[in-house]
MARMI-991036 format. One record per residue (C-alpha): residue number from 1; residue in three letters; x, y, z. Coordinates in steps of 0.25 Angstrom, whole numbers. Example, Ala and Ser with C-alpha at 12.3 -4.5 7.8 and 13.67 -1.06 7.14 Angstrom:
BEGIN
+-----+-----+-------+-------+-------+
|   n | res |    c1 |    c2 |    c3 |
+-----+-----+-------+-------+-------+
|   1 | Ala |    49 |   -18 |    31 |
|   2 | Ser |    55 |    -4 |    29 |
+-----+-----+-------+-------+-------+
//
This chain:
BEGIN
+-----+-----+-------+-------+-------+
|   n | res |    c1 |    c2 |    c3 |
+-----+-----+-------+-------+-------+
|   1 | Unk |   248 |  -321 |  -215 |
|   2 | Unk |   241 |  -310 |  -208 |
|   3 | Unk |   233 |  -310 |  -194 |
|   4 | Unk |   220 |  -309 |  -197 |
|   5 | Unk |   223 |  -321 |  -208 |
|   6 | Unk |   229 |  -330 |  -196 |
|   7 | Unk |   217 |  -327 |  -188 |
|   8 | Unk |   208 |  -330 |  -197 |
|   9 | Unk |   215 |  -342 |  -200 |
|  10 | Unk |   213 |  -347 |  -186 |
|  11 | Unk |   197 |  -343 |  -186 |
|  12 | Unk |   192 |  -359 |  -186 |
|  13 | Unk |   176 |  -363 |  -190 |
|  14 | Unk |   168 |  -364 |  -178 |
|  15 | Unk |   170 |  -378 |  -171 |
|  16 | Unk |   156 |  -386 |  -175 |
|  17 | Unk |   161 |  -396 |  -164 |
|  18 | Unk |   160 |  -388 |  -154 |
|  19 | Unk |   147 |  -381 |  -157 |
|  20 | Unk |   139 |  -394 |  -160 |
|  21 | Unk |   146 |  -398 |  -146 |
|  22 | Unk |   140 |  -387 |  -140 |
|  23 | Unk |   127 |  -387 |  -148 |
|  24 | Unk |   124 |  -402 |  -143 |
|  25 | Unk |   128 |  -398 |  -127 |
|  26 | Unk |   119 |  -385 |  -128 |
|  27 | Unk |   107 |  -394 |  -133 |
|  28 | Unk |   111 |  -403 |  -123 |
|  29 | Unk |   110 |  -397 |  -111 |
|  30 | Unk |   103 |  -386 |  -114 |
|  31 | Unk |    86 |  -386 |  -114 |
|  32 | Unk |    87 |  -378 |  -125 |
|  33 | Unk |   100 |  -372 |  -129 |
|  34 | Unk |    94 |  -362 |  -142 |
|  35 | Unk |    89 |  -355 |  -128 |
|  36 | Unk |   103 |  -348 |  -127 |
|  37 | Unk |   101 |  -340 |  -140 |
|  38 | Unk |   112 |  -334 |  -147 |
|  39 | Unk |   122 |  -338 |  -133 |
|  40 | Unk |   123 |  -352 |  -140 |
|  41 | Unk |   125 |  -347 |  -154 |
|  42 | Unk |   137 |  -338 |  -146 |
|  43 | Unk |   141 |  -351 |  -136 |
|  44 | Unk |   141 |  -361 |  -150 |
|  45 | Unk |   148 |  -349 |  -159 |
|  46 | Unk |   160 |  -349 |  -148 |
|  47 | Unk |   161 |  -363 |  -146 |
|  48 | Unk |   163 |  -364 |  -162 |
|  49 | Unk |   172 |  -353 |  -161 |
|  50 | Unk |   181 |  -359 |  -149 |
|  51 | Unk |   179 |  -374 |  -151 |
|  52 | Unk |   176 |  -377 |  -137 |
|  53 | Unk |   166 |  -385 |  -132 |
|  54 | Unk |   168 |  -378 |  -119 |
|  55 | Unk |   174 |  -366 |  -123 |
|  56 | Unk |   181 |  -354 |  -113 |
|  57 | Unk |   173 |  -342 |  -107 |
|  58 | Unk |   179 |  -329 |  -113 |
|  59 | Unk |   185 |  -320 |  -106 |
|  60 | Unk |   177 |  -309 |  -105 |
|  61 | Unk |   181 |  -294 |  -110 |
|  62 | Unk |   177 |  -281 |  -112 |
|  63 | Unk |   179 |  -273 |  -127 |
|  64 | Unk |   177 |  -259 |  -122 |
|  65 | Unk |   175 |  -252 |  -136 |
|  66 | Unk |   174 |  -235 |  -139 |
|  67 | Unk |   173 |  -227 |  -152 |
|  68 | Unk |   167 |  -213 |  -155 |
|  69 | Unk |   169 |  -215 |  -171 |
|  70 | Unk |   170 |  -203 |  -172 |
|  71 | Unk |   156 |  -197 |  -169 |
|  72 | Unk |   164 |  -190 |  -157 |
|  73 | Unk |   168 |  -179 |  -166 |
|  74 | Unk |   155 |  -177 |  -171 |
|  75 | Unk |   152 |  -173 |  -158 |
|  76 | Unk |   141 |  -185 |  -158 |
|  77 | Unk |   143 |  -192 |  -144 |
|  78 | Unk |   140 |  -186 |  -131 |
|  79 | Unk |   152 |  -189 |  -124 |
|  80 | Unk |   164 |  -179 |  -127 |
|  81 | Unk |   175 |  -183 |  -136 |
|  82 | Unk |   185 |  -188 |  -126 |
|  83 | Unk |   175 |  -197 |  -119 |
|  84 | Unk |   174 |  -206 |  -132 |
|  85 | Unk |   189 |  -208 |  -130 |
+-----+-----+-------+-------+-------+
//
């Protein structure tokens, strides 16, 4: 069985347990819970995902990305060649 099928194999439903869970203790304690906007679409998406109730803070990180596609060559960017590398 290859990787990708392992890993894809492992990739569970979100938890509805834990999102009802949370849905209930947002309504709870919160005056008005839908005032957090899509954070508490993002806060119930990751606690489906995970399946805690209280779930960890990531660690934060940095993905530092670069690319010329090619336009260097066409002599499109300002910068100089060797600066997009």
């Amino acid at each position: 069985m290859s990787l990708l099928n392992q890993t894809i194999k492992k990739i569970l439903p979100p938890d509805q347990r834990a999102i009802k869970f949370v849905e209930n203790k947002l309504a709870q304690t919160m005056t008005n819970a839908d005032g957090l906007g899509e954070l508490k679409n993002l806060l119930l998406r990751y606690v489906g995902i995970t399946g805690q109730i209280h779930p960890e803070i990531p660690k934060k990180f940095t993905i530092i990305t670069c690319g010329d596609h090619g336009v260097a060559g066409m002599s499109v960017p300002i910068l100089k060649k060797q600066q997009h590398i």
